[in-house]
C-alpha positions as CSV (number, residue, x, y, z in Angstrom):
1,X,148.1,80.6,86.0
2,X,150.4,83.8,86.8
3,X,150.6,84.4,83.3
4,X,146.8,84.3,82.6
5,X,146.5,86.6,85.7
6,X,149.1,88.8,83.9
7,X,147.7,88.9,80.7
8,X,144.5,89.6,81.9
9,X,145.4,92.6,84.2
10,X,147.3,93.8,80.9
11,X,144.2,93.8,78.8
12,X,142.2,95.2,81.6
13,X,144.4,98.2,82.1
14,X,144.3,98.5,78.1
15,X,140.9,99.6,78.3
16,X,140.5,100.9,81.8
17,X,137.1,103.5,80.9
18,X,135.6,100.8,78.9
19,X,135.7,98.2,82.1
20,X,135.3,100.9,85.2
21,X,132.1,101.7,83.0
22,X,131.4,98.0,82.7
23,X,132.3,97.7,86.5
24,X,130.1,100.5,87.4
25,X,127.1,98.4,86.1
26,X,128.0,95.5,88.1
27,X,129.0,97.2,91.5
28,X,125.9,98.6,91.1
29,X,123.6,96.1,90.6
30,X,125.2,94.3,94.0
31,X,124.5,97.8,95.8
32,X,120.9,97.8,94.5
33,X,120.4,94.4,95.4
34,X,121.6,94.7,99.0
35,X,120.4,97.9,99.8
36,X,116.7,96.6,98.4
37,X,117.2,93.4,101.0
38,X,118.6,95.8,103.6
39,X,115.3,98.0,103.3
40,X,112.8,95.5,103.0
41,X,114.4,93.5,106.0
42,X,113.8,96.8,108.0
43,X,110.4,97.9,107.2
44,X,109.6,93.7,108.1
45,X,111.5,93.8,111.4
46,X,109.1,97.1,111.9
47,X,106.3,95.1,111.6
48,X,107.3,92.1,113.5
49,X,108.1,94.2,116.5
50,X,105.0,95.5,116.7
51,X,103.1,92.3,116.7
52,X,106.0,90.9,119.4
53,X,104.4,92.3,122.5
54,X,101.4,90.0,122.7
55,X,101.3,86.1,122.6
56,X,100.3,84.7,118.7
57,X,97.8,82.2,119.5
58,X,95.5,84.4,121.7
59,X,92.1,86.7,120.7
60,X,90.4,89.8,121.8
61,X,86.8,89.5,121.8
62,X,85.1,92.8,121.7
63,X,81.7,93.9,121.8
64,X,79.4,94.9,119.5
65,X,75.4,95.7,118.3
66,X,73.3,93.9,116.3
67,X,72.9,94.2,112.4
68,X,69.5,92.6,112.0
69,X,65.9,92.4,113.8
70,X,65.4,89.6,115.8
71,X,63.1,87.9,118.0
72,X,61.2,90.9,118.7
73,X,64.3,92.7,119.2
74,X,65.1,95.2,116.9
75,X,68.9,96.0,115.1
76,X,70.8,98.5,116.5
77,X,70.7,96.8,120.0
78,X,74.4,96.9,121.8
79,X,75.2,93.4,123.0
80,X,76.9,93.3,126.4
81,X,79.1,90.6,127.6
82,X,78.8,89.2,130.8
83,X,80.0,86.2,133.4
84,X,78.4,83.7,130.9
85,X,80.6,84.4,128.4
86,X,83.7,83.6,130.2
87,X,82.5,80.8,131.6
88,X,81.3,79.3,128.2
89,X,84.8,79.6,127.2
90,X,86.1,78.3,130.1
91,X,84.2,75.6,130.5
92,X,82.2,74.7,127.1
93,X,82.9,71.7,125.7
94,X,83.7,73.0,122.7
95,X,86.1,75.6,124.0
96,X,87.9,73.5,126.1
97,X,89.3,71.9,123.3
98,X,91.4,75.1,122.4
99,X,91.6,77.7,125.3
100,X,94.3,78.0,127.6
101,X,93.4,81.0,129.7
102,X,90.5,83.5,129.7
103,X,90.5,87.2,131.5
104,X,87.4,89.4,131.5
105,X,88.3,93.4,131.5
106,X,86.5,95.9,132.6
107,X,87.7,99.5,132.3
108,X,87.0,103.1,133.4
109,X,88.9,106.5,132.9
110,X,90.2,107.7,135.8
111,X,93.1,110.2,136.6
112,X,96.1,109.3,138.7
113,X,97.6,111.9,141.3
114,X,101.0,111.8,142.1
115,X,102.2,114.9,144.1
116,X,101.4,118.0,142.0
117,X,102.1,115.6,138.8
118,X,99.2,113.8,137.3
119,X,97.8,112.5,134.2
120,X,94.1,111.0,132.4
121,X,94.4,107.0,131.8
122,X,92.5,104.2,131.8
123,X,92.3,101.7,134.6
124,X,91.6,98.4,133.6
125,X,90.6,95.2,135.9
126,X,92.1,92.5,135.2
127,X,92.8,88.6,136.5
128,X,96.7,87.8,137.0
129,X,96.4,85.7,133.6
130,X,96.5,88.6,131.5
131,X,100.1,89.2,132.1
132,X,100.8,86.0,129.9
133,X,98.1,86.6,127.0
134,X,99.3,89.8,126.5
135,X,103.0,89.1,127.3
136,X,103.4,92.1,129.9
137,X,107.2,92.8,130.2
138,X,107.4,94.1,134.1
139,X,110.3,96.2,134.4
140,X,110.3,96.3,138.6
141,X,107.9,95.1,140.8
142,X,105.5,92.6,140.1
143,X,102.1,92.0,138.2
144,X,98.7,91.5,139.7
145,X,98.1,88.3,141.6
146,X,95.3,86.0,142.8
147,X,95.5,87.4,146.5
148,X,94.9,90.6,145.3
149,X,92.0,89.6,143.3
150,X,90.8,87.8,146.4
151,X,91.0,90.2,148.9
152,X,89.9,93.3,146.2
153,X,92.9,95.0,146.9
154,X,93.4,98.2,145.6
155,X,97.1,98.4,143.4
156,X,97.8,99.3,140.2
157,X,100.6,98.7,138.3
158,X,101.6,101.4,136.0
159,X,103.3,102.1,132.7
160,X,107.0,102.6,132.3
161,X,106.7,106.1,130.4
162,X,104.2,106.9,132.9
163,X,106.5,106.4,135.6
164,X,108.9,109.1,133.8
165,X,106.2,111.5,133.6
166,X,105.6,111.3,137.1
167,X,109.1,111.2,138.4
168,X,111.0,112.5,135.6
169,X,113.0,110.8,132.5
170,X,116.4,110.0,134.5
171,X,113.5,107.8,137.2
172,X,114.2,104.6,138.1
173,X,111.3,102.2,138.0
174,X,112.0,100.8,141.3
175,X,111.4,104.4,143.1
176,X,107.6,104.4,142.6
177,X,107.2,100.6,143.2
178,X,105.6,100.7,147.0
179,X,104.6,103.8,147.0
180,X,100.7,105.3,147.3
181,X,99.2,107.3,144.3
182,X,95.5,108.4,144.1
183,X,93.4,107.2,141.2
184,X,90.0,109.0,141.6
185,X,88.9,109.5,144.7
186,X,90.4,106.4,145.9
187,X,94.1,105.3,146.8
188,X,96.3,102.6,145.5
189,X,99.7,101.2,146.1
190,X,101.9,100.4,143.1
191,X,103.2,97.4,143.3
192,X,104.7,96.6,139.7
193,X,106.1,98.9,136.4
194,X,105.2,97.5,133.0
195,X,106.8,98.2,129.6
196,X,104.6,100.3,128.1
197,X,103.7,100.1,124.5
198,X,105.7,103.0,122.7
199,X,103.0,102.6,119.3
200,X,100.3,103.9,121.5
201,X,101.6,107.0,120.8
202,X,99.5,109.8,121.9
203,X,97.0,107.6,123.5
204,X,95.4,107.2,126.8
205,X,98.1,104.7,129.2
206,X,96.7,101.8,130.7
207,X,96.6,101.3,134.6
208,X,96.1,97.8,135.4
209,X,94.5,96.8,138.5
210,X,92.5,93.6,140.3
211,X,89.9,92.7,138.0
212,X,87.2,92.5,141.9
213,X,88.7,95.5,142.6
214,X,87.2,98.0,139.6
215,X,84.3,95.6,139.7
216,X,83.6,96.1,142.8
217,X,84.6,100.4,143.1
218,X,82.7,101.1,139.8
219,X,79.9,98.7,140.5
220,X,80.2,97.4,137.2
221,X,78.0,94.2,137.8
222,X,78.4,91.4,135.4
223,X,79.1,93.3,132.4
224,X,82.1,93.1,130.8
225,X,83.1,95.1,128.0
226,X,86.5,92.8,126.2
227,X,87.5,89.4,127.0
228,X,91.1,88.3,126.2
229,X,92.3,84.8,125.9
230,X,94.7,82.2,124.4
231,X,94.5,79.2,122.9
232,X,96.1,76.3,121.1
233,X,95.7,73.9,118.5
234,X,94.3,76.6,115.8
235,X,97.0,76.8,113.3
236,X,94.8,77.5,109.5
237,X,92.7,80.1,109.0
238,X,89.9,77.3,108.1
239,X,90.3,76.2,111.4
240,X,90.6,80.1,112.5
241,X,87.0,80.4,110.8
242,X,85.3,78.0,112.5
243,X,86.7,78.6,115.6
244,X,84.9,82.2,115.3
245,X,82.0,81.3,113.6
246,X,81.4,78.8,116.8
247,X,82.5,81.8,119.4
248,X,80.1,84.1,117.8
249,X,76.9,81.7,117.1
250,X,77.2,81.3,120.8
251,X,77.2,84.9,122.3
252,X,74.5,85.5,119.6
253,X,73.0,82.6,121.3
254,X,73.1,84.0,124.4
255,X,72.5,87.3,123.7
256,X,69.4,86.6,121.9
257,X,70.5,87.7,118.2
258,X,70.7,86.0,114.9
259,X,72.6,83.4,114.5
260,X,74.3,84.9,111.7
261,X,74.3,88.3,113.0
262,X,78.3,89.1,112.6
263,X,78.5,92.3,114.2
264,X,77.6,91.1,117.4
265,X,80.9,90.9,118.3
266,X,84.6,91.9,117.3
267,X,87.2,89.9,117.4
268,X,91.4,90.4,117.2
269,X,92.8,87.3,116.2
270,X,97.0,87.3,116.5
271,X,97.4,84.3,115.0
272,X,95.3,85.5,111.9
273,X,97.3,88.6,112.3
274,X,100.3,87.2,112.3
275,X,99.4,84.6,109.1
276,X,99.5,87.7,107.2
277,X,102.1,89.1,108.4
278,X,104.1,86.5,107.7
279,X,102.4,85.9,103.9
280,X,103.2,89.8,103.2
281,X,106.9,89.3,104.2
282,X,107.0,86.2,101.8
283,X,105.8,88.3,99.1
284,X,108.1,91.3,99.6
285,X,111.1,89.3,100.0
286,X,110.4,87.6,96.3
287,X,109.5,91.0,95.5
288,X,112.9,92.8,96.4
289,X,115.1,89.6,95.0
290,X,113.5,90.1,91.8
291,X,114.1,93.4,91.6
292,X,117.9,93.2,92.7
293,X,118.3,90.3,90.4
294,X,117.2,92.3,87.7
295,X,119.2,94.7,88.5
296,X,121.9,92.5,88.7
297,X,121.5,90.9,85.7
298,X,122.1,94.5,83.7
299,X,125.5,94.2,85.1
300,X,125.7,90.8,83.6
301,X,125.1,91.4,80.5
302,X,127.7,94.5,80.8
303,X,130.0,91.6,81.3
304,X,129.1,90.2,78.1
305,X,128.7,92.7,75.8
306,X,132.1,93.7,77.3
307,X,133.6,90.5,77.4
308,X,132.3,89.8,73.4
309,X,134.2,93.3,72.2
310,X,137.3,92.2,73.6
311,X,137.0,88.6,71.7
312,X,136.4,90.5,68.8
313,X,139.0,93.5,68.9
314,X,141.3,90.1,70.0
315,X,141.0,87.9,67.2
316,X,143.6,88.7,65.2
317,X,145.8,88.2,68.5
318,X,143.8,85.0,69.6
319,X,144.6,83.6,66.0
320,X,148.3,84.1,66.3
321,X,148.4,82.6,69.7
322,X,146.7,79.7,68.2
323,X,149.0,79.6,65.5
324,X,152.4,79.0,68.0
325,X,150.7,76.3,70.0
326,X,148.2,78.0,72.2
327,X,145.3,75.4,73.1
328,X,141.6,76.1,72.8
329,X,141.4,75.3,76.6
330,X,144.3,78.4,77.5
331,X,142.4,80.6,75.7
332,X,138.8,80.0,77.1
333,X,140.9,80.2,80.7
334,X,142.1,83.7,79.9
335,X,138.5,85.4,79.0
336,X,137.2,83.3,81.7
337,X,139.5,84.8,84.2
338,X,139.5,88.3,82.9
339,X,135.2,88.3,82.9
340,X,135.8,86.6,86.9
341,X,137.9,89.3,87.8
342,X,135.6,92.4,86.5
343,X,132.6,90.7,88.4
344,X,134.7,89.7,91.2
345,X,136.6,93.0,92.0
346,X,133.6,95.4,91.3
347,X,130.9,92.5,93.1
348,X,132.9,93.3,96.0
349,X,133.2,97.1,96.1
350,X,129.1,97.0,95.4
351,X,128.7,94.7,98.1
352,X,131.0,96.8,101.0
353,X,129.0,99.9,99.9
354,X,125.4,98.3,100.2
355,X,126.7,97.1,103.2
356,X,127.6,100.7,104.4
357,X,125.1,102.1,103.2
358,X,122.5,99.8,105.2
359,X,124.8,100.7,108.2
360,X,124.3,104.2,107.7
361,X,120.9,103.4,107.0
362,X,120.5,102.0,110.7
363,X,122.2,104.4,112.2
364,X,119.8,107.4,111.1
365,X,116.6,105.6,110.8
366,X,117.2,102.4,112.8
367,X,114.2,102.1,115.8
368,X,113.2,105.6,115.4
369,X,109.7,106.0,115.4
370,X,107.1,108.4,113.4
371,X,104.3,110.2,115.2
372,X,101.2,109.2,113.5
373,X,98.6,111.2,116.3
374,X,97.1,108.5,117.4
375,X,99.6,105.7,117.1
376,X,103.6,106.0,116.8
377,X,104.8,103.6,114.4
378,X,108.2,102.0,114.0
379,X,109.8,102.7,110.5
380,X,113.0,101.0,110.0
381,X,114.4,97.9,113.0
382,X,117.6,96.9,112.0
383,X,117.6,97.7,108.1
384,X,120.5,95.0,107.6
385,X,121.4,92.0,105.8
386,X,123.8,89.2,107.3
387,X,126.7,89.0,105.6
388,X,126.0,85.9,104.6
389,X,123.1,86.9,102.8
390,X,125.7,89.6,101.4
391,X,128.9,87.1,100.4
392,X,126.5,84.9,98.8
393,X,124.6,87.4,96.7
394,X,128.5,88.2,95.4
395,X,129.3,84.8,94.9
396,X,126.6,84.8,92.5
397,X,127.4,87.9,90.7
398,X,130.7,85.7,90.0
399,X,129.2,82.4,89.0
400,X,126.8,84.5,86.4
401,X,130.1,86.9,85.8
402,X,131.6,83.8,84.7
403,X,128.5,82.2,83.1
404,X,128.6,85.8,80.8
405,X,131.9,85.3,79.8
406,X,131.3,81.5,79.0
407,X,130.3,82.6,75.2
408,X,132.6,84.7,74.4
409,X,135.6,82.7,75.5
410,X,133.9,79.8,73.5
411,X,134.1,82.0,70.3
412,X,137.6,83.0,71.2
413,X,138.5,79.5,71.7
414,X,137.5,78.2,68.8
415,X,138.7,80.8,66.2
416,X,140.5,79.2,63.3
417,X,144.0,81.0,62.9
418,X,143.6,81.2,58.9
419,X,140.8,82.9,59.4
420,X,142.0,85.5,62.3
421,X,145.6,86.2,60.5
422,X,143.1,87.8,57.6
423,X,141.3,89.9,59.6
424,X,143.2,93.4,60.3
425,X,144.6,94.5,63.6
């Protein structure tokens, strides 16, 4: 084996241009192919993050007007959610098959006074549930409870980059937790800090506060403007479907619409959401392995074309070794090994720069976001691939490297030495 290794090295640096060319093709096609996956696994990540801060199997109901005439009533007519609502999804028996929790939110704008420091946001009451549908991360403090729903307390618990804009950026979220704020012409007592939701961007921050409270404060009645809830055993979207089509045939039901009236109401389904989500990353993943397999596979068949020259530039040599005992099998192990150590040597240098480059990659783009006005969106989180992903994706590189050189070592090792002594040097 040492002197296949030698023989080998001594052919390679014979025609050292012709195989750092043939190299180039293949370190590049590794590069390609991990950057690609590096890429594609960070614009993904993007995406998943921003569908990790709320629970997958819960909905939004919103509402909405009617689309068609009906029962005297004519289209155009805004449809207002009320107690009955909640309590068909509470306690209907068709609901009760699938939801978990329901909160009813009402909402008003309000502006919260701090000192000389204030700011415009929107105060939404709530039901302590919500903190679980929505998968509120509470930094200090705590979230709303039942007691304060009970007794119509008036606290709030604010946002985290509120708390910063209030107190300054070095705050720490426990100093505002206890202390009085005035929201309108009324004052609360903060009793919690939430994470707040850095793709909101440049909207207006959400104040959460006891559902009776704000009720009760803004005399908002029965109405209520968004209903949020979970739920379980929905996992199609057939299943999704009817689950919708039975939630909105009953508020058009009770609202006096028709029964096929879909604007009636909005819904945000996470679970749909995430269904595609997840179908999308499928496809871009198959997408970007294509694409760096093709672009591996150029290298390849650099390997080849390589790989066939040197059988043919060799025969002459080939049929004298043949001609003092060498065996077919020693010389299909020699171009073998010579094609394994191109793919093998430059695989390697293609896969330590994709991998740098993906580092670099993370370093300058990693979790930064892009102000879109109304929303700030999340480019790049963690634009990586595992190095397993990365050591296998070079293993194959070798296994096709040595696949490539497969035919031209089987013409090398079967040329007849008659017939290669003829031919000229």
């Amino acid at each position: 084996m040492r002197d296949i290794l030698q023989e080998t090295l001594s052919s390679i640096k014979q025609n050292v241009l012709r195989t750092s060319l043939t190299g180039f093709a293949v370190a590049w096609g590794i590069f390609m192919l991990i950057v690609l996956l590096g890429t594609g696994n960070g614009v993904l990540n993007a995406l998943l993050a921003s569908e990790a801060d709320s629970m997958e199997h819960s909905m939004v109901a919103y509402q909405g007007r009617t689309s068609k005439a009906w029962e005297g009533f004519e289209k155009g007519r805004r449809i207002d959610f009320d107690t009955r609502d909640v309590d068909a999804l509470e306690e209907g028996d068709f609901f009760t098959n699938y939801v978990d929790e329901v909160c009813p939110a009402i909402y008003q704008t309000a502006q919260l006074t701090l000192g000389d420091k204030f700011f415009t946001g929107t105060i939404l009451g709530l039901t302590p549930v919500f903190k679980d549908i929505q998968n509120v991360q509470i930094l200090s403090g705590r979230f709303i409870n039942t007691p304060d729903c009970n007794e119509r307390r008036k606290v709030v618990v604010i946002g985290s980059s509120e708390v910063q804009q209030l107190l300054g950026m070095d705050a720490k979220m426990s100093s505002i937790v206890g202390r009085w704020v005035k929201i309108g012409p009324f004052s609360y007592q903060v009793v919690g800090v939430y994470k707040s939701d850095e793709s909101r961007g440049g909207g207006s921050p959400d104040l959460y506060a006891p559902y009776t409270t704000i009720s009760t404060i803004y005399n908002m009645g029965k109405h209520i403007p968004q209903i949020y809830f979970s739920f379980h055993g929905i996992e199609t979207e057939e299943q999704g479907e009817a689950f919708e089509e039975a939630l909105r045939r009953g508020v058009n039901s009770r609202h006096m619409a028709d029964p096929t009236d879909r604007s009636t109401m909005y819904l945000w389904n996470r679970l749909s959401s995430s269904q595609q989500i997840a179908k999308a990353i499928r496809i871009i993943n198959i997408a970007l392995w294509i694409l760096g397999i093709f672009t591996l596979l150029s290298g390849i068949v650099g390997v080849s074309n390589i790989m066939l020259i040197s059988v043919k530039e060799r025969t002459h040599e080939f049929g004298i070794r043949k001609a003092i005992g060498a065996t077919p099998g020693y010389i299909l192990t020699l171009i073998i090994t010579e094609s394994v150590i191109i793919t093998a040597f430059f695989g390697y240098i293609g896969m330590v720069g994709g991998l740098l480059a993906n580092h670099i990659m993370d370093l300058e783009m990693g979790g930064k976001s892009m102000d879109a006005g109304i929303v700030s969106m999340k480019l790049f989180v963690n634009p990586t691939v595992g190095m397993d992903v990365a050591i296998g994706a070079t293993v194959l590189l070798i296994v096709a490297g040595t696949i490539a050189g497969l035919i031209p070592a089987w013409k090398a090792s079967h040329v007849k030495p008659i017939e290669a002594l003829r031919q000229e040097k």
